[in-house]
N, C-alpha and C positions, 0 to 999 in steps of 0.2 A: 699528617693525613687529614685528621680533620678540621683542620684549617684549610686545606682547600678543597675542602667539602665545599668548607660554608662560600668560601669565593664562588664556586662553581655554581649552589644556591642563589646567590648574589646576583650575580651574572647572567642567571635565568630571567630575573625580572623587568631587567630593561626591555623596553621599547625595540630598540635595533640592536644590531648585531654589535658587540662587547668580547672585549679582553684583556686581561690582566700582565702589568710589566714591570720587571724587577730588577735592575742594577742592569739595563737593555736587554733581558731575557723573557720573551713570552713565557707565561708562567700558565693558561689556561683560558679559554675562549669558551661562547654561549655555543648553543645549535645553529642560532642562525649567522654566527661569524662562520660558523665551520662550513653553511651553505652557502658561505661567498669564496669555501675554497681558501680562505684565514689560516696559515701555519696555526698550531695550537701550540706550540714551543720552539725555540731555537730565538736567533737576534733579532730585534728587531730594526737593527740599522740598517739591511740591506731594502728592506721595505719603506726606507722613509724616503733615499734619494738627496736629492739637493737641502732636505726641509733637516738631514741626520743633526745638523753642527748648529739649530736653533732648538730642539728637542734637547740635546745635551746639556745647553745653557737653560733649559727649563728647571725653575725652582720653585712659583707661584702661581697664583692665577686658574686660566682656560686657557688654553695655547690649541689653536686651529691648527690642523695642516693635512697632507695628502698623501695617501698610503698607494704605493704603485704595486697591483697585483698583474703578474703578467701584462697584457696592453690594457687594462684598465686602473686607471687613477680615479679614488675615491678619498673624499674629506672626511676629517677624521676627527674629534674633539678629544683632547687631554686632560684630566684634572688630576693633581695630586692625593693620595689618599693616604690611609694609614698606613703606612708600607709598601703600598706599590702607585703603578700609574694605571688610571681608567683609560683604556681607548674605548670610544664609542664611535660607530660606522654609520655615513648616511649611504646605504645601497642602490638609491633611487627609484624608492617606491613610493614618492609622492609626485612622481611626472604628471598623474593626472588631473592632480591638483594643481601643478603650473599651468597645464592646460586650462582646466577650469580659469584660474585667475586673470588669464590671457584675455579668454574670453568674456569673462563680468566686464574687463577694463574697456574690452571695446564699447560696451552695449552703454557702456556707461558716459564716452565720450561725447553723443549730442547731446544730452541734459547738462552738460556741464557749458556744451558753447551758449545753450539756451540761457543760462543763469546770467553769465559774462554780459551776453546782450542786455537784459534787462537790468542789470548792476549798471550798466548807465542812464539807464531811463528814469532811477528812482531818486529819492532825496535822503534816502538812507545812509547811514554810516557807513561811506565808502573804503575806510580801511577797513573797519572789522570784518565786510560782505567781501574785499577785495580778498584778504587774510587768508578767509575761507576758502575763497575759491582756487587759491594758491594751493593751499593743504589738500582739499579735493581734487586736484588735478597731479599733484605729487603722489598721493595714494596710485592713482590709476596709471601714471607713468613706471612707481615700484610694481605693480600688478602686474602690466606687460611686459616689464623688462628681465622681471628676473628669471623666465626661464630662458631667455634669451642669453643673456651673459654665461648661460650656464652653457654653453654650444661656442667650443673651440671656434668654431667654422666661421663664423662671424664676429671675430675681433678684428679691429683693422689697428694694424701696428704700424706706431711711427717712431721715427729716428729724434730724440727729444732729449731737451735739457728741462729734466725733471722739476728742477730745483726755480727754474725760470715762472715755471709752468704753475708751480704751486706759490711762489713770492708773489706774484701778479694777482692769485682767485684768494689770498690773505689779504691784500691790500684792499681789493671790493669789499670783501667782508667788512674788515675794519670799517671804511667807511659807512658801510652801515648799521654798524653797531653805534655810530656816533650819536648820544644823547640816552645809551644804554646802561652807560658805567662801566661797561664789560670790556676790559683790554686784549689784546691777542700780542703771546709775548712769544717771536717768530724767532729762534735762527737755523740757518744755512748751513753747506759748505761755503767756501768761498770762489771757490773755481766750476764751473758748468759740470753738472753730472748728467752726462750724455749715457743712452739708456735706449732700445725698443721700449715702448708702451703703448698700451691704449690711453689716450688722453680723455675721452671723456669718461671711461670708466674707471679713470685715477682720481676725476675733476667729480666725479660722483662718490666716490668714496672717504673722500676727504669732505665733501660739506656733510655726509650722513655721520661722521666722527665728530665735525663741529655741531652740529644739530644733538646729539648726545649730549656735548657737555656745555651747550648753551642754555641748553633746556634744564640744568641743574644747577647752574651759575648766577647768583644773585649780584644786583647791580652794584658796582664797586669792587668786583671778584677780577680774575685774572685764567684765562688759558694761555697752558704753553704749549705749543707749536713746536719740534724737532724733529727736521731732517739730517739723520746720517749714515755714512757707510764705512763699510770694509771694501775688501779687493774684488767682492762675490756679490754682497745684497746692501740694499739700500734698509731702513729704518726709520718708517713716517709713525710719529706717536704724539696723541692727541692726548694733554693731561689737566683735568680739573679736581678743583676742590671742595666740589658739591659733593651730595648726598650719596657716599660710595654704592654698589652693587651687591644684592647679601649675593650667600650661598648657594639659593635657589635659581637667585638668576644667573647668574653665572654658569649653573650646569646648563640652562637652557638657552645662551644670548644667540648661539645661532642656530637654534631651529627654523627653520622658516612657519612663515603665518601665525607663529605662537608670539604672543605679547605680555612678558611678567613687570612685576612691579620692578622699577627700578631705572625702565629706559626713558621714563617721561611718562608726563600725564596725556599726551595729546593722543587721537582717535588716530587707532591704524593697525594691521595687522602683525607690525614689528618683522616690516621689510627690512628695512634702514641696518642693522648687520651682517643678515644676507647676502645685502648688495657688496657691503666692505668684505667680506668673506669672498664672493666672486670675482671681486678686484686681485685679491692676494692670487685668491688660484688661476687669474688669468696671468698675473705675473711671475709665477712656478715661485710663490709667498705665502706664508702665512700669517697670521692674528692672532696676538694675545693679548688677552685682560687681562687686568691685576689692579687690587684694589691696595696701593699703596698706605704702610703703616697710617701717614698721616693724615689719612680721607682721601674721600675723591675717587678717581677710576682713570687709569691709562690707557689706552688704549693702541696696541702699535702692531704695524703693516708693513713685514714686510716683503723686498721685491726685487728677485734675482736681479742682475746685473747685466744686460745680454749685448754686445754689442752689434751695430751695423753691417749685415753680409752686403753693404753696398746697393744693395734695393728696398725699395720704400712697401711693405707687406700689407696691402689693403686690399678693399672688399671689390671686386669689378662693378659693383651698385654704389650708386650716388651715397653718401653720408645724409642721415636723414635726419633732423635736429630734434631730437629726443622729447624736447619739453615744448614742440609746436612752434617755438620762435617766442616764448616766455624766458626772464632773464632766469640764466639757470640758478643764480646763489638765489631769488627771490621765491625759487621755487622750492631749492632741497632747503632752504633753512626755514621754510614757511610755516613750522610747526615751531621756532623759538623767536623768529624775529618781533619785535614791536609792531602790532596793530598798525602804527599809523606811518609805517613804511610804505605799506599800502593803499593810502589813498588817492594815489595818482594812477592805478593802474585797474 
């Protein structure tokens, strides 16, 4: 009994709505889990959905995923504890903050064409001013975007070979890593894994994972790169040997606008797992961390399987190119690439 006092204690002090799980049994929930209408006991399999058979394989880490209450699906974080598992609930009480963010990013876009313009009129160090201007204009693209990814209604799904998709934006990468040290060590299926996706916000969450561990990957170091599946989900996991993720950050990698030590030293409000969190759940996936015995940080994504109902599920508005017509790896890795990638642009 009074051990789960003290959970219940526990549990009061978080931030969002919290609950407690034990061999799959809700064991005890905060007030404001119970004001989303949260079982406070019973299984918790029925509430997980598609995500039940990657939560059971959960044994380390943050493991993201999406709690289906009657017609609403909310994202949920995992961490292992002394005997149980933490859920914690994001409720969507920070909308007006996306909003807000939306709107800094607009106000923010003439000053930034204004810079571009004079970056070529000066005699300045044009990679480092170009650099920059890359990193400021990816801030303001994660600004706009992410409350947008966050709205079913506007993903446009395509019929795709996943696997095509991500061999092709590895291979640019690489080449631009060339003269970095930094290897990308890639493999595959071997045969086409065909898939509904959103391709830019796969092509977006995959360079914000290489951006994480390029950014802690010293020259002569090694990322590896693996896509694979089962009969149901795909498995994209990004793994380096830098400077692992403590404790702290990890309870926090995906809160939005919150930036802890561990994701990088660069300027920004620690959009960049966000986004890779919005990719999972626009593909009915989740994300987990785990900072691997032997250093470093894994990071993997993953993403139902869905096949073709024979029509192509897009938006009846033109596709609008996200990053203005900037190459998009030059833009999302603009926070690890080498300065003097950018002095031609």
């Amino acid at each position: 009994m009074g051990e789960n006092k003290n959970m219940i204690q526990f549990l009061e002090l978080l931030p969002h709505p919290g609950f407690c799980v034990s061999d799959g049994q809700i064991l005890t929930a905060n007030h404001a889990a119970r004001q989303l209408l949260l079982p406070t006991e019973g299984d918790i399999m029925p509430l997980l959905g598609h995500d039940a058979p990657v939560y059971e394989a959960f044994t380390e880490g943050t493991l993201l995923l999406s709690l289906r209450l009657g017609e609403r699906t909310l994202p949920a974080t995992v961490r292992k504890m002394d005997g149980f598992d933490l859920f914690t609930v994001e409720d969507g009480a920070d909308d007006p903050a996306l909003k807000a963010l939306t709107l800094a990013a607009l106000q923010l876009t003439d000053p930034l064409a204004d810079l571009t313009a004079l970056l070529h009129q000066s005699e300045l160090d044009r990679g480092q001013i170009g650099q920059r201007l890359f990193q400021l204009h990816r801030l303001i693209c994660n600004m706009n975007d992410i409350s947008r990814y966050t709205t079913a209604s506007t993903l446009r799904l395509e019929y795709l070979d996943v696997c095509g998709q991500i061999s092709e934006q590895l291979a640019k990468t690489q080449t631009l890593l060339e003269g970095s040290g930094i290897t990308l060590d890639w493999s595959c299926p071997q045969t086409p894994v065909l898939t509904m996706t959103e391709p830019e916000l796969l092509e977006r969450a995959l360079n914000n994972m290489l951006s994480n561990a390029l950014k802690v990957t010293a020259s002569g170091g090694k990322i590896k790169v693996r896509l694979t599946h089962d009969k149901e989900r795909l498995y994209l996991s990004v793994r380096n040997w830098g400077k692992g993720m403590t404790e702290q950050t990890l309870a926090t990698a995906f809160t939005r606008f919150r930036r802890q030590p561990g994701l990088g030293s660069g300027d920004g409000l620690g959009l960049g797992l966000p986004l890779i969190r919005a990719a999972a759940t626009a593909h009915n996936g989740t994300v987990l961390i785990r900072t691997p015995k032997d250093g470093g940080t894994q990071i993997t994504m993953t993403l139902s399987i869905r096949p073709s109902d024979g029509t192509q599920l897009r938006s009846p508005t033109l596709r609008v190119d996200y990053a203005g017509g900037k190459d998009h790896a030059l833009l999302e890795l603009s926070d690890a690439l080498p300065a003097d990638v950018y002095g031609s642009y």
